[in-house]
DRENRO-664096 format. One record per residue (C-alpha): chain; x, y, z. Coordinates in nm, 2 decimals, always signed. Layout:
BEGIN
[A; [X; Y; Z]]
...
***
This chain:
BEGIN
[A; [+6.40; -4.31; +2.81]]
[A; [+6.26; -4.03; +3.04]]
[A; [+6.28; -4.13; +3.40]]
[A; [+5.97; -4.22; +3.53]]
[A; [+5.83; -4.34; +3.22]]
[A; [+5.84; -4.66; +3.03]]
[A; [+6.03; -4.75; +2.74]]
[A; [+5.75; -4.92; +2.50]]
[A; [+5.72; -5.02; +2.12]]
[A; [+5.46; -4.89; +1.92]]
[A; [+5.39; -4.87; +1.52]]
[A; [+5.22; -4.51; +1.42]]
[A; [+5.12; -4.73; +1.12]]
[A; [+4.96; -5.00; +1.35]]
[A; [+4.79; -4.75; +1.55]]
[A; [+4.67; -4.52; +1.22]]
[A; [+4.47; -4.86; +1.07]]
[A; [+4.30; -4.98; +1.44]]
[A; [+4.18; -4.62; +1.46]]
[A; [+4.04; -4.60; +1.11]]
[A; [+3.88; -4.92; +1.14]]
[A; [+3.73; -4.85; +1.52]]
[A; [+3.58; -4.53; +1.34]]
[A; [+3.43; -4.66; +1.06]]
[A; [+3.28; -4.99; +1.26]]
[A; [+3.18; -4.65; +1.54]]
[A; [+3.41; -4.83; +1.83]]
[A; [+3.53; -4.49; +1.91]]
[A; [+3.32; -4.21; +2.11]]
[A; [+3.27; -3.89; +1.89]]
[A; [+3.54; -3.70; +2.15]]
[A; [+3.83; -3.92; +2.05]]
[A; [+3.75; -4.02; +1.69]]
[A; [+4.00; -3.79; +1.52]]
[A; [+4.25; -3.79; +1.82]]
[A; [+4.56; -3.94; +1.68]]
[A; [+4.84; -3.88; +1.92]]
[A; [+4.88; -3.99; +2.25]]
[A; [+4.72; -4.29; +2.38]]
[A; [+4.44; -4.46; +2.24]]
[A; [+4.27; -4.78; +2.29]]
[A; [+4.32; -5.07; +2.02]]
[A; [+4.00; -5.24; +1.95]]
[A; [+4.13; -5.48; +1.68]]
[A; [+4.49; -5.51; +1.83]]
[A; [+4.61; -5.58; +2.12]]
[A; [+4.86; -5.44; +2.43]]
[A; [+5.09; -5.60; +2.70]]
[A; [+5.34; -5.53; +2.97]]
[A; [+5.59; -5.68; +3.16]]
[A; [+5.91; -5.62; +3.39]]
[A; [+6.26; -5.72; +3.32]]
[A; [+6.49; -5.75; +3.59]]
[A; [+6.88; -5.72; +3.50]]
[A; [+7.16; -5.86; +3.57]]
[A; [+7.34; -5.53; +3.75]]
[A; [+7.31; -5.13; +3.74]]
[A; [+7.31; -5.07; +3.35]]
[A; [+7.60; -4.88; +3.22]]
[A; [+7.64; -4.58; +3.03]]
[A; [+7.70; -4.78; +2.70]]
[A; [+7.41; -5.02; +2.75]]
[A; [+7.10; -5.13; +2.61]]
[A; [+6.83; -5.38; +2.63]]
[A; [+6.69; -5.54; +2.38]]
[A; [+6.32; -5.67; +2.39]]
[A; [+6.19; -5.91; +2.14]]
[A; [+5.84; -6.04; +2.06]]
[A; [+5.85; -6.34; +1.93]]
[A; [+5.56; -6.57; +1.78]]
[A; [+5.46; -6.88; +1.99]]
[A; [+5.64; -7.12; +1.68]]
[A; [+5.96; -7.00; +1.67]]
[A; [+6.20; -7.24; +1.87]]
[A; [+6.42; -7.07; +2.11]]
[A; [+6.73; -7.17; +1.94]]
[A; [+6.59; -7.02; +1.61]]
[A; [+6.47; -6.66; +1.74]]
[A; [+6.73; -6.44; +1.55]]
[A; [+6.69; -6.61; +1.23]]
[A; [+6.32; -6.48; +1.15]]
[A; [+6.21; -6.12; +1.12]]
[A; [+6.11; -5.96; +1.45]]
[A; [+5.80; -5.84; +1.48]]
[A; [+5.82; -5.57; +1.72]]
[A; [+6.16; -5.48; +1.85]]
[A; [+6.20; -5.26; +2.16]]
[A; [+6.56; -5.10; +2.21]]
[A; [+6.63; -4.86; +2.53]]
[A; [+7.01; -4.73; +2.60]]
[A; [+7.07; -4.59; +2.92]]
[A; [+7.29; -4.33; +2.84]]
[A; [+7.04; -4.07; +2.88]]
[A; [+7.01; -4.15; +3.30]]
[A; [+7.44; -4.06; +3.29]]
[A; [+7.36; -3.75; +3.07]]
[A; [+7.08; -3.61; +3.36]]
[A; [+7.20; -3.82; +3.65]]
[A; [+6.96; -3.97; +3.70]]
[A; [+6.87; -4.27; +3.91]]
[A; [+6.97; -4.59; +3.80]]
[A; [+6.68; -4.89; +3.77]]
[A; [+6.75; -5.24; +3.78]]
[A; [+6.46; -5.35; +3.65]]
[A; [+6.22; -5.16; +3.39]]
[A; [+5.89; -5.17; +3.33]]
[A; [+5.82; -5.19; +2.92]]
[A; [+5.49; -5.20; +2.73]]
[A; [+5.43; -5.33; +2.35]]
[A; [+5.13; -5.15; +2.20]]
[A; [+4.91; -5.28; +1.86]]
[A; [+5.03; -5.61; +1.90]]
[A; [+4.85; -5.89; +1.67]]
[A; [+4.61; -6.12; +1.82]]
[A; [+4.83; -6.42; +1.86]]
[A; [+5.06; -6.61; +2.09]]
[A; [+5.42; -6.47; +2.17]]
[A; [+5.72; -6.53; +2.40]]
[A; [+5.99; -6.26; +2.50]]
[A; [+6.38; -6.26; +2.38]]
[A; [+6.52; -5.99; +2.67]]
[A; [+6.90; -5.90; +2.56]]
[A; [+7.08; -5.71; +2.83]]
[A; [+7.41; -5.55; +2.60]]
[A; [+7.69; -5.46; +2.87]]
[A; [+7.87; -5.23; +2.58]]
[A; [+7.67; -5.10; +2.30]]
[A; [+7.84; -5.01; +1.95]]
[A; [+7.56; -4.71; +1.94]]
[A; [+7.32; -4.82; +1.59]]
[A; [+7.02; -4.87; +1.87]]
[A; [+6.80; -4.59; +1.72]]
[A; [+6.87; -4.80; +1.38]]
[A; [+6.52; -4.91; +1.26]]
[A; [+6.42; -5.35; +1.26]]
[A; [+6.82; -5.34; +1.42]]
[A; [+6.84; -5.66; +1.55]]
[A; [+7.13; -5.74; +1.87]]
[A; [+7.23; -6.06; +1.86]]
[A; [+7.37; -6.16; +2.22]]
[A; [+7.74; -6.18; +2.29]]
[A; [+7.99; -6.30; +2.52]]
[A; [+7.91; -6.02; +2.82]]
[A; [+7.61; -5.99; +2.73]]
[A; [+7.32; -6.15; +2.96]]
[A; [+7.00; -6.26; +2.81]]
[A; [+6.68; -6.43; +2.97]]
[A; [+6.55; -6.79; +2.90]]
[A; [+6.23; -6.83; +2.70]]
[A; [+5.98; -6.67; +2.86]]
[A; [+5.61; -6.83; +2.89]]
[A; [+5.39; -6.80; +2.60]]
[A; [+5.16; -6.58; +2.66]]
[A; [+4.82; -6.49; +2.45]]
[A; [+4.77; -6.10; +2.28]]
[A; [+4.37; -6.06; +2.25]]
[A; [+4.18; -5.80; +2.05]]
[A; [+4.14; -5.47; +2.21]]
[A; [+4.27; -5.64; +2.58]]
[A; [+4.61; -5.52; +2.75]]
[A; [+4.75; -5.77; +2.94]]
[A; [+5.04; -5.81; +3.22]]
[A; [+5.31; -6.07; +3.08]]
[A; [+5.49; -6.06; +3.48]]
[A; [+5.84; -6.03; +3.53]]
[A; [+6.16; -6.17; +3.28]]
[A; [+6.50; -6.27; +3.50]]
[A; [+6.71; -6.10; +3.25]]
[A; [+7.07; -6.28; +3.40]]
[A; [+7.20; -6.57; +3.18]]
[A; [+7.53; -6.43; +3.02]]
[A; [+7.65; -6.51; +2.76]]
[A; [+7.93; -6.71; +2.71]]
[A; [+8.00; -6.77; +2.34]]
***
């Protein structure tokens, strides 16, 4: 995570198929049509952001943990299914440049599915370091601090919306 910018999840796959389909229906002005890095705008998929406020100054070992979640799954039963879209961002780069701590950060999830999600914020106090592992999925510990659900909120076709700010400060005890 670069200071200054924000840590976001984003599929090239995802991305690839809602610009092939914007060309072909001719969504996309002739200047951008082949531009396939950087950002683009989703017409058939969707984008949100959102703020999550932790618990203290992050430490060198941590990482939070950002889940999308679909609107059916009961809180109690969010690990269990596949996640979606998983966001992961260790700190340990702000030690390594010294640079200044947040304690809140500002994330964005890009080609999201029209539907209706909730967010599963982790806050890990003491990472084991397999964050860069792809669909890894942190199950909260004792130490940890996670959020409560967060309000659903509804992804629309080719809209980005704000999803507000996520207390992430319940810790966990078991």
């Amino acid at each position: 995570m670069i200071e200054g910018s924000r840590p976001y999840s984003e599929s090239y796959y995802r991305k690839a198929a809602d610009t092939a389909l914007s060309i072909w229906d001719k969504k996309l002005p002739d200047e951008t049509r082949y531009r396939w890095s950087g950002d683009i705008t989703y017409n058939y998929l969707g984008t949100f952001s959102g703020k999550i406020i932790l618990p203290e100054k992050p430490k060198e070992k941590s990482v939070l943990w950002i889940y999308l979640i679909p609107e059916s799954v009961p809180v109690n039963k969010w690990s269990m299914d596949d996640i979606f879209q998983p966001l992961s961002s260790p700190f340990d780069d702000y030690f390594f440049f010294k640079w200044k701590l947040p304690d809140s950060t500002i994330f964005d999830f890009k080609g999201v599915t029209p539907g209706k999600y909730w967010l599963k914020a982790v806050y890990e106090v003491e990472s084991s370091g397999d964050y860069w592992v792809e669909d890894k999925k942190h199950i909260p510990r004792k130490g940890d601090f996670e959020n409560a659900k967060s309000p659903v909120f509804e992804v629309k076709a080719g809209q980005t919306i704000d999803v507000g700010t996520i207390d992430c400060n319940s810790p966990v005890r078991e």
